[in-house]
C-alpha positions as a Markdown table, in Angstrom:
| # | Residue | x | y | z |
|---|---|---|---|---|
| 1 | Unk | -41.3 | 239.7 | -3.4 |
| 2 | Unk | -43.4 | 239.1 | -6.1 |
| 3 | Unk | -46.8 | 241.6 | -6.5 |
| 4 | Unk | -49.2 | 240.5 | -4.6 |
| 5 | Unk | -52.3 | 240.0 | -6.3 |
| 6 | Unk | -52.6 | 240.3 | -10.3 |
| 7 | Unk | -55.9 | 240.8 | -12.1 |
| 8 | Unk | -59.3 | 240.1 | -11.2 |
| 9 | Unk | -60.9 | 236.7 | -11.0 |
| 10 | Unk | -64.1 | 237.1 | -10.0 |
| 11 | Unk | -66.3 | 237.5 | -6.9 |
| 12 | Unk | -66.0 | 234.0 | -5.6 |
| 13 | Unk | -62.0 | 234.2 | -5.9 |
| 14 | Unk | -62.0 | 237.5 | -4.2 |
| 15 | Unk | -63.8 | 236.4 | -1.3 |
| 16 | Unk | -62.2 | 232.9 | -1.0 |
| 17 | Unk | -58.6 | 235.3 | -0.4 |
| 18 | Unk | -60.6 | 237.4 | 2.3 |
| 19 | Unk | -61.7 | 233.8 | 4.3 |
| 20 | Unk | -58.0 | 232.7 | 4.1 |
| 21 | Unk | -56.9 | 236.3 | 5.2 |
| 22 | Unk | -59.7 | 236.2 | 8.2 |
| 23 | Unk | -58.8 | 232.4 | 9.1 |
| 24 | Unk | -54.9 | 233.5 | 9.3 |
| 25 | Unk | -55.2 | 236.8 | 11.3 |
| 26 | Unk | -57.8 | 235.2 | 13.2 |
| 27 | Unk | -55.5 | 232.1 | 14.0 |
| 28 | Unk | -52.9 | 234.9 | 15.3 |
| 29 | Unk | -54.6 | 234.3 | 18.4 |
| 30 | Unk | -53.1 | 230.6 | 19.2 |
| 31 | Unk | -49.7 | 232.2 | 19.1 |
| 32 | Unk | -49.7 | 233.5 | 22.7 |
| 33 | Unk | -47.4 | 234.3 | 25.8 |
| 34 | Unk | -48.7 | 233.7 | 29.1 |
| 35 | Unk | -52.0 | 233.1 | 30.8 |
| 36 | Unk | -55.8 | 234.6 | 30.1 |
| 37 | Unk | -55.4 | 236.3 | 33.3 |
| 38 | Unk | -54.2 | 240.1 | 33.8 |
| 39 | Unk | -54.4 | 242.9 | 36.4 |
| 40 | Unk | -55.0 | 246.7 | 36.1 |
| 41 | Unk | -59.0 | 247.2 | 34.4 |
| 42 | Unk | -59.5 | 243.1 | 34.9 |
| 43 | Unk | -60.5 | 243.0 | 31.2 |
| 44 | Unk | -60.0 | 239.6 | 30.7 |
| 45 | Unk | -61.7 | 238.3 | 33.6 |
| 46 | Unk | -64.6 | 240.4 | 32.5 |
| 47 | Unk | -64.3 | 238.5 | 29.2 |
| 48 | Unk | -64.5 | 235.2 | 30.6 |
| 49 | Unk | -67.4 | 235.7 | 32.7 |
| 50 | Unk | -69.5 | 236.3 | 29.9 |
| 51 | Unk | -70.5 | 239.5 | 30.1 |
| 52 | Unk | -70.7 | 242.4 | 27.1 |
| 53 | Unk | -68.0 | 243.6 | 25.7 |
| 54 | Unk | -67.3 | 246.7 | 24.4 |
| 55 | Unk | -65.6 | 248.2 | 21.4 |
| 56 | Unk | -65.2 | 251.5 | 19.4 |
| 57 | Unk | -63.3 | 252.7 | 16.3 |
| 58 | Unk | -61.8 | 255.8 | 16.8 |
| 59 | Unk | -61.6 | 257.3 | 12.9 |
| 60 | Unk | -59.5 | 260.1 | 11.6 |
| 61 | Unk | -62.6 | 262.2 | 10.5 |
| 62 | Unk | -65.5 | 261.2 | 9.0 |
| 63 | Unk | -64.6 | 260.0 | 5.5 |
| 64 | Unk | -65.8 | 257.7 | 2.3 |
| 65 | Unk | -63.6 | 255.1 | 3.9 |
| 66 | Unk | -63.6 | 254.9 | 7.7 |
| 67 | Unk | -67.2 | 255.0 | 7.2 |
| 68 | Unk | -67.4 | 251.8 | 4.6 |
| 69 | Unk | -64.4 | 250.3 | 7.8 |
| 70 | Unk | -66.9 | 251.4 | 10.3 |
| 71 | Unk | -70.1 | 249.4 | 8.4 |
| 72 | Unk | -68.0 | 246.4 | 8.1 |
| 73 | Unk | -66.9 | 245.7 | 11.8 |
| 74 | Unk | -70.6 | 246.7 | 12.8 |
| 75 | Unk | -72.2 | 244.2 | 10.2 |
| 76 | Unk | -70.0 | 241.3 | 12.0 |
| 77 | Unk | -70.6 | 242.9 | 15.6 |
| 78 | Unk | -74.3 | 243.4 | 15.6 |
| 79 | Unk | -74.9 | 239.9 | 15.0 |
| 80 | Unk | -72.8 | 238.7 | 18.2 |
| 81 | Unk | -75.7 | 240.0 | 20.5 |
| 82 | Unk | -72.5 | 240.6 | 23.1 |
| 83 | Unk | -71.0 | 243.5 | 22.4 |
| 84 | Unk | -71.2 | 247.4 | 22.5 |
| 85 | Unk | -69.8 | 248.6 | 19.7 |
| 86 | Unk | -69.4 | 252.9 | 18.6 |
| 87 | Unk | -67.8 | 254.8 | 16.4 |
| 88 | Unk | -65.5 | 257.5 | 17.5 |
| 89 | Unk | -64.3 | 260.9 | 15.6 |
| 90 | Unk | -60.6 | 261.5 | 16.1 |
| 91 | Unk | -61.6 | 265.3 | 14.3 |
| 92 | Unk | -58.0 | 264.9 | 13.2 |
| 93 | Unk | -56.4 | 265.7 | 16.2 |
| 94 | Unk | -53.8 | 263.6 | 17.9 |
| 95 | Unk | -55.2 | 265.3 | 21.4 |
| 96 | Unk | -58.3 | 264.1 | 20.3 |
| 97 | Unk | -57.7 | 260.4 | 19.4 |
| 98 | Unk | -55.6 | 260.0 | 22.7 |
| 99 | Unk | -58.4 | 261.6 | 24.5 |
| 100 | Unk | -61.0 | 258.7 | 23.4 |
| 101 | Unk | -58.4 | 255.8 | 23.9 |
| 102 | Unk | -58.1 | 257.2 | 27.7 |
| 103 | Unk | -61.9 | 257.4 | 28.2 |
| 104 | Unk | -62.2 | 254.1 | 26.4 |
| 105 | Unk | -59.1 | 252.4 | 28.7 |
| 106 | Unk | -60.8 | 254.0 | 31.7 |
| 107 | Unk | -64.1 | 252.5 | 29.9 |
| 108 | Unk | -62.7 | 248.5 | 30.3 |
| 109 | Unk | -63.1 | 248.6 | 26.3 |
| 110 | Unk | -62.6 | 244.7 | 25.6 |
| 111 | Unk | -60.6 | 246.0 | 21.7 |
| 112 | Unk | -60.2 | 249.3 | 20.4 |
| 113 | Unk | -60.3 | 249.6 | 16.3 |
| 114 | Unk | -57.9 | 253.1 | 15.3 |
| 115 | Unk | -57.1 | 254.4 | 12.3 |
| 116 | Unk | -54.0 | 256.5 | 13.8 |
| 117 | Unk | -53.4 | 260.4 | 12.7 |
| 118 | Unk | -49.9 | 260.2 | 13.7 |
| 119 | Unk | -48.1 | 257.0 | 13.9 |
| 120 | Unk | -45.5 | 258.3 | 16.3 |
| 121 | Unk | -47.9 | 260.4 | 18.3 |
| 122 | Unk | -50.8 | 257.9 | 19.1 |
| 123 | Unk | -47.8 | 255.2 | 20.4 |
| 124 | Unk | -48.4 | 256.0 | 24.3 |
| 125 | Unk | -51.8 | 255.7 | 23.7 |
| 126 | Unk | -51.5 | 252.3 | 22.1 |
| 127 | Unk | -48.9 | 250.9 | 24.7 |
| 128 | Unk | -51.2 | 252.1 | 27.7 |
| 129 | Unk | -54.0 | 249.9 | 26.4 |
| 130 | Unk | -51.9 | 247.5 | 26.0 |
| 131 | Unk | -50.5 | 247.4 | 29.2 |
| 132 | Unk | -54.5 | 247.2 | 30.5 |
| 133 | Unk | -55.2 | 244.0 | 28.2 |
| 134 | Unk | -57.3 | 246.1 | 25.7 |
| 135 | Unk | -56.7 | 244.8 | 22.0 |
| 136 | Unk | -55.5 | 247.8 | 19.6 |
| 137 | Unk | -56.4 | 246.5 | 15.9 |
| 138 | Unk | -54.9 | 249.5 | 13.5 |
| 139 | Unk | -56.6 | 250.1 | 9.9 |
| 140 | Unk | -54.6 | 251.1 | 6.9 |
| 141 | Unk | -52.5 | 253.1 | 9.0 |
| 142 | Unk | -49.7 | 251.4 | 11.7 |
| 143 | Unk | -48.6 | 252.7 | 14.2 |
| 144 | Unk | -44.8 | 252.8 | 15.4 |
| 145 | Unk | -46.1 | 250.9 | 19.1 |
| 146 | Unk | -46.4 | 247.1 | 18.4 |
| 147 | Unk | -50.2 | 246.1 | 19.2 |
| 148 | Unk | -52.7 | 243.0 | 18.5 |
| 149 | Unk | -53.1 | 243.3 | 15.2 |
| 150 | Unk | -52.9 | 245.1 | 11.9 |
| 151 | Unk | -55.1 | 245.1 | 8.5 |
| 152 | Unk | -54.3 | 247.1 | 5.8 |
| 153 | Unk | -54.2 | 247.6 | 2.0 |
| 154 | Unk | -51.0 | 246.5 | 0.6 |
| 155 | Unk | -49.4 | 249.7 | -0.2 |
| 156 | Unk | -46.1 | 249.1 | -0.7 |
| 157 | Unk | -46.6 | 246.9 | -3.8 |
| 158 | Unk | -49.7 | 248.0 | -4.7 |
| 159 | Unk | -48.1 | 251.9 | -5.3 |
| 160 | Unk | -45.4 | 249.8 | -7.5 |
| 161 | Unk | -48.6 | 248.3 | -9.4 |
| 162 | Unk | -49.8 | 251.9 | -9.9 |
| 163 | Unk | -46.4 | 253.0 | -11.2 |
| 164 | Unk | -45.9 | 250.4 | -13.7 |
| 165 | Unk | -49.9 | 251.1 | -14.9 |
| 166 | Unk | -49.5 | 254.4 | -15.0 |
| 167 | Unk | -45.7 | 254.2 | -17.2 |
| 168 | Unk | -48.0 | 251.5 | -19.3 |
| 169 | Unk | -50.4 | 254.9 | -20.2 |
| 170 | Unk | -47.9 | 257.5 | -20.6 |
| 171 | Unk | -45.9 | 255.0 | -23.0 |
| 172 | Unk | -42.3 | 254.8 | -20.4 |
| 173 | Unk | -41.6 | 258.4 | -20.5 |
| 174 | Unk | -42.8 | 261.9 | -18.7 |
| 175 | Unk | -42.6 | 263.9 | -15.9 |
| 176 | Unk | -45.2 | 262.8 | -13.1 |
| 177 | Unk | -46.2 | 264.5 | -9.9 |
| 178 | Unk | -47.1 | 263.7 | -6.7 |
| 179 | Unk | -50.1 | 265.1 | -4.9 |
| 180 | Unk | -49.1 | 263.7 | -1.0 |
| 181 | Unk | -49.8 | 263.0 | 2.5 |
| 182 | Unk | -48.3 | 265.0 | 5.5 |
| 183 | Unk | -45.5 | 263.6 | 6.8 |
| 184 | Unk | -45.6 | 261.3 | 10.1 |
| 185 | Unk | -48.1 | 258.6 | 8.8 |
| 186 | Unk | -46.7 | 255.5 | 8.1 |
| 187 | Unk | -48.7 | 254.8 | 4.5 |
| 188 | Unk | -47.3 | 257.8 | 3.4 |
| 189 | Unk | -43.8 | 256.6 | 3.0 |
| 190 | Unk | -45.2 | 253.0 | 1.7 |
| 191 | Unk | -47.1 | 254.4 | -0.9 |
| 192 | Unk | -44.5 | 257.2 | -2.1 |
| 193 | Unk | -41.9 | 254.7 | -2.1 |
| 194 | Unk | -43.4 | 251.7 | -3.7 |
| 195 | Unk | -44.3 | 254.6 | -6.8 |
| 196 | Unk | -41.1 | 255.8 | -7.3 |
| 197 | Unk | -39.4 | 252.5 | -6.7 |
| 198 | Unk | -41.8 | 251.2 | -9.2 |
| 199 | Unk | -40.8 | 254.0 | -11.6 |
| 200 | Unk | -37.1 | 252.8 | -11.4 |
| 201 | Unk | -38.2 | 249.2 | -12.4 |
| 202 | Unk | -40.6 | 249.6 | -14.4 |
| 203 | Unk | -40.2 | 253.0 | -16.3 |
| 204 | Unk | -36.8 | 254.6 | -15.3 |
| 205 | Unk | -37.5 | 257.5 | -18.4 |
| 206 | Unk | -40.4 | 258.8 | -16.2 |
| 207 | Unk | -39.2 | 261.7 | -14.0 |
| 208 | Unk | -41.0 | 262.5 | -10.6 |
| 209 | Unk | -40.5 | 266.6 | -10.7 |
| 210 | Unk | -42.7 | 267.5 | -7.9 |
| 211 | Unk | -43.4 | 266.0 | -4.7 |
| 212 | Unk | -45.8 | 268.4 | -2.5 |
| 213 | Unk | -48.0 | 267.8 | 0.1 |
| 214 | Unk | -51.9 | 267.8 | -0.2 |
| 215 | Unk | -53.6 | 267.2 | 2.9 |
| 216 | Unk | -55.5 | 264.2 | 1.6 |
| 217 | Unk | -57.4 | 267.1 | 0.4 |
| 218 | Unk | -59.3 | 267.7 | -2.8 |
| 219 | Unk | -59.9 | 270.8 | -2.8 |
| 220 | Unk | -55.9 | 271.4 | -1.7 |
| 221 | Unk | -54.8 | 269.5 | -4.9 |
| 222 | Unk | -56.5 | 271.9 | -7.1 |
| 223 | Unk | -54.3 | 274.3 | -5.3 |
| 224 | Unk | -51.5 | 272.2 | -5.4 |
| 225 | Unk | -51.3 | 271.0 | -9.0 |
| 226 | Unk | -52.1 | 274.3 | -10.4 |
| 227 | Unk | -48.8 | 274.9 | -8.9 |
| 228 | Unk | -47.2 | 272.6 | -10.4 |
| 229 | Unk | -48.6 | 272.9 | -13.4 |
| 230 | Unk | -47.5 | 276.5 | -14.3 |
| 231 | Unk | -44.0 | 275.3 | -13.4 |
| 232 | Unk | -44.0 | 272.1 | -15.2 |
| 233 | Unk | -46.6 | 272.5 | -18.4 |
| 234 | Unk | -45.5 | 269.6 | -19.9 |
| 235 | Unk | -46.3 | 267.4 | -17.3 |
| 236 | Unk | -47.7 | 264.2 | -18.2 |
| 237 | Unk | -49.0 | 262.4 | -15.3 |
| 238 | Unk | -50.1 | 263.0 | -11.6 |
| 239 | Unk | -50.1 | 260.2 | -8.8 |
| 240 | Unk | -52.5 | 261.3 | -5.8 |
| 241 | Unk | -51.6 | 258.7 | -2.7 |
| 242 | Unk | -55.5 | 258.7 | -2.0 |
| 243 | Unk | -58.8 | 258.8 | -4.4 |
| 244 | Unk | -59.5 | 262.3 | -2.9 |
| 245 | Unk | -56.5 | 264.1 | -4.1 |
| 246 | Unk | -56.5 | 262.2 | -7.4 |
| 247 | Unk | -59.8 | 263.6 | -8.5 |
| 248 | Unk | -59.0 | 267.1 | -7.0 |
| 249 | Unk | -56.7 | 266.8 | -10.5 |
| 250 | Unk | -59.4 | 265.2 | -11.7 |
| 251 | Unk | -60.8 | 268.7 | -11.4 |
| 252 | Unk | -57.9 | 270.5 | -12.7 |
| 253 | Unk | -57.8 | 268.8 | -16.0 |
| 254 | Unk | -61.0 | 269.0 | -16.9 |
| 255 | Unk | -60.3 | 273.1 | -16.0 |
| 256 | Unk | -57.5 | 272.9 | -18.7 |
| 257 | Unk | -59.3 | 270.6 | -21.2 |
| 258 | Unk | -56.5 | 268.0 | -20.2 |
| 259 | Unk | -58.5 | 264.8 | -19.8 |
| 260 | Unk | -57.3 | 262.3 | -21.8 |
| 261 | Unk | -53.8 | 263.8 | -22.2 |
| 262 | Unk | -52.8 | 263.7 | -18.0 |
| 263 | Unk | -52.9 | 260.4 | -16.9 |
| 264 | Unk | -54.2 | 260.5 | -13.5 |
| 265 | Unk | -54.4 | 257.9 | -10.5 |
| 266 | Unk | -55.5 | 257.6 | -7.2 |
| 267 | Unk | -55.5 | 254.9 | -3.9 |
| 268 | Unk | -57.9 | 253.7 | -2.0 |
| 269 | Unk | -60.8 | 252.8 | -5.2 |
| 270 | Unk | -64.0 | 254.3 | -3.3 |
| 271 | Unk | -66.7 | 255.0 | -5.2 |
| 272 | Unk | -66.5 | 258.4 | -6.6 |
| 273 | Unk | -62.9 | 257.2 | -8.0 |
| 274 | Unk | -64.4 | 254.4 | -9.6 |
| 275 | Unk | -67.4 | 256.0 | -11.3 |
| 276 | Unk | -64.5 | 258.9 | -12.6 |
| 277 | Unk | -62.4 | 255.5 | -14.2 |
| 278 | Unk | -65.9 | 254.7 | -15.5 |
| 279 | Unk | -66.9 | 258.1 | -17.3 |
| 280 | Unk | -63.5 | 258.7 | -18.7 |
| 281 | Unk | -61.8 | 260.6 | -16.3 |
| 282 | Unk | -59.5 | 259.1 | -13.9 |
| 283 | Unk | -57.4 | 256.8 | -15.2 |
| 284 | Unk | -57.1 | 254.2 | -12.7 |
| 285 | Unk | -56.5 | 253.3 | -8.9 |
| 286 | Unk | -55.8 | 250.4 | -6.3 |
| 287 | Unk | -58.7 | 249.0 | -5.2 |
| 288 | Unk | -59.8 | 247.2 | -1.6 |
| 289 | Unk | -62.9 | 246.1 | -0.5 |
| 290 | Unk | -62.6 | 248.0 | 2.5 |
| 291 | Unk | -66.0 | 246.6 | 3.8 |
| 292 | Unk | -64.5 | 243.5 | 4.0 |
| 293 | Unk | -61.2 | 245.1 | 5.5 |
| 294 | Unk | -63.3 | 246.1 | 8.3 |
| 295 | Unk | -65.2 | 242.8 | 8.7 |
| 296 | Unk | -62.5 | 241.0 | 8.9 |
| 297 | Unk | -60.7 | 243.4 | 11.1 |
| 298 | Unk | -64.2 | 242.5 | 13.8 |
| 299 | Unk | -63.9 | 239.1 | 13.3 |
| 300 | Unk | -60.5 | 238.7 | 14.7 |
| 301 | Unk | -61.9 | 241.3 | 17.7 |
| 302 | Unk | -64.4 | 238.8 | 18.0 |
| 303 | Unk | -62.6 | 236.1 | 18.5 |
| 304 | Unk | -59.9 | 237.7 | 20.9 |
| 305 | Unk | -62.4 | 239.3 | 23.1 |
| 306 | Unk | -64.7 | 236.0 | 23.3 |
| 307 | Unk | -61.3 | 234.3 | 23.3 |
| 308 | Unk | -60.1 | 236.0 | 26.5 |
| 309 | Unk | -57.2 | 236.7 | 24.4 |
| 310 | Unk | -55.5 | 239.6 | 26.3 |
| 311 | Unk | -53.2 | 242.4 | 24.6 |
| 312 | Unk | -50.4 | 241.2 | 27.0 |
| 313 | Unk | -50.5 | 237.4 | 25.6 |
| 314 | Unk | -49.8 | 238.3 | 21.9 |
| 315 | Unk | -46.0 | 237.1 | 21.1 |
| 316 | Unk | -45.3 | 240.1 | 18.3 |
| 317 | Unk | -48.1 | 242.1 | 16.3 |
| 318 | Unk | -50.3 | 240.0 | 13.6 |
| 319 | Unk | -50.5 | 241.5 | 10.5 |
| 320 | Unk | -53.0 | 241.2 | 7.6 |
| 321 | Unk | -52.6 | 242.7 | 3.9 |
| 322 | Unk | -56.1 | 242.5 | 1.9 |
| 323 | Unk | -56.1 | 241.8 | -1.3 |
| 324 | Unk | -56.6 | 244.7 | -4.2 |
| 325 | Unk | -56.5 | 245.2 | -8.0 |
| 326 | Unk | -55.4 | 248.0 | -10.2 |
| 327 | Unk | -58.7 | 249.4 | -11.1 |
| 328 | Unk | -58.5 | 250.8 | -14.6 |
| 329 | Unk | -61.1 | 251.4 | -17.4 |
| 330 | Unk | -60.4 | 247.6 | -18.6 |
| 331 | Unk | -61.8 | 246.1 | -15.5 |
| 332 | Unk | -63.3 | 249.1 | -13.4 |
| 333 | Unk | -66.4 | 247.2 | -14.5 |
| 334 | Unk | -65.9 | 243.8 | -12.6 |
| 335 | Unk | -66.3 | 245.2 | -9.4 |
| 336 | Unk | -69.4 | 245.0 | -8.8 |
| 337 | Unk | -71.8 | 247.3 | -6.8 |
| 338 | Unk | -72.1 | 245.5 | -3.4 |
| 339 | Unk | -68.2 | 245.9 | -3.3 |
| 340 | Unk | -68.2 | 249.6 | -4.2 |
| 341 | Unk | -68.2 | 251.5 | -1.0 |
């Protein structure tokens, strides 16, 4: 499969790909099994009648980015004048996130927006809303329990972009190190494997020495890469699978007085990441409007719940990859501020 999106053309191109992206997921929707009618919390009948509806986003824990998720689905929401909408903290706890879907299940919730800690773990909790009627749309992170719909960043291909930029710096030959996730979540593989698949196509000289878990953490990856630094001096680059951990070596090398010789990148492209890219620091990172991720993740909530589009009536799980760039000091620039989040 070729890479999904190269280069930057300009606002107006950018959001032309997220209307074609909201008009397909949204279109999901005609693709259904069955009739508008279920039983157990009678959430569809409560649809069609035309009374409120009510959704949440359950987050990990308040972050740069389930907050810029959170602002998008509530600047679509507000607007509809029907519908309840909150925003949840999972504290990053699994208990915690399967304690909110059953209050929000027991609640009649018309769709329930989740950004799962565990893919395996939240799985019950998905399937039992399902089984109610009650839409699960999953941000960035899937879950292993098929559900309406998912919208994500294209990791995969996106971490083989960041290998084959980050190669490009270090001139196809090094030692690297990754600063990672903790096992169980589903990104965590796509974003670990598309880099060091993307080394082996791209740059098989570059060596990955170190592999070691960071919490998402930036404080942990100064603790981490100092680490890995004493036992690898020589290393020449650092890939953190999200902005956070990249600039927590961000950190480190301007500790060492190694800016400008370790070439650093991060995922995700929040603000803080960008502005590091822009003052000489960070080399580069993937970046996704996540304001419109979540926008067009309440669009297609929207359209279900107003719909009367039941979680029983979808045929298999929709599925929605946004589109991104490899933001580096060439073209950190082009993004402009209403899409820095």
């Amino acid at each position: 499969m070729a890479e999904y999106i190269k280069g930057w053309a300009g606002r107006r191109t950018f959001l032309k790909g997220m209307a074609l992206g909201s008009a397909a997921l949204a279109s999901a929707g005609t693709a259904l099994l069955g009739d508008r009618s279920v039983d157990g919390l009678g959430v569809a009948r409560a649809w069609a009648d035309g009374s409120r509806h009510k959704m949440a986003f359950i987050q990990w824990q308040p972050h740069t980015v389930p907050a810029a998720w959170s602002k998008g689905i509530e600047d679509v929401l507000k607007p509809q004048q029907v519908i309840d909408y909150e925003l949840l903290d999972g504290q990053n706890k699994v208990e915690v996130q399967a304690s909110l879907m059953d209050t929000l299940i027991s609640q009649g919730a018309s769709v329930i927006f989740l950004q799962p800690i565990d893919s395996v773990a939240l799985a019950p909790s998905i399937a039992k809303a399902k089984r109610a009627g009650i839409a699960v749309i999953t941000l960035n992170i899937d879950a292993t329990e098929p559900h309406a719909a998912h919208v994500e960043m294209n990791h995969y291909y996106g971490a083989m972009d960041i290998a084959k930029a980050m190669g490009d710096h270090m001139g196809g030959k090094g030692k690297v190190a990754i600063l990672n996730a903790p096992p169980g979540i589903i990104i965590r593989d796509q974003r670990t494997n598309g880099f060091v698949d993307g080394l082996k196509k791209y740059h098989p000289q570059i060596e990955v020495v170190a592999d070691q878990v960071a919490d998402w953490d930036r404080k942990k990856a100064q603790d981490v890469l100092h680490t890995i630094l004493a036992a690898h001096p020589d290393l020449g680059g650092v890939y953190g699978v999200n902005d956070s951990m990249a600039l927590g070596a961000v950190d480190v090398a301007k500790e060492k007085g190694l800016i400008g010789k370790l070439v650093i990148f991060g995922n995700d492209g929040e603000v803080a990441a960008l502005e590091s890219i822009e003052n000489g620091e960070l080399t580069g990172t993937q970046y996704t409007d996540v304001y419109q991720q979540g926008r067009l993740a309440a669009a297609a909530a929207t359209v279900l719940a107003t719909g009367g589009v039941p979680a029983t009536a979808f045929a298999h799980q929709s599925h929605l990859l946004m589109p991104y760039i490899i933001a580096t000091k060439d073209n950190v620039g082009s993004i402009q501020p209403s899409q820095r989040w």
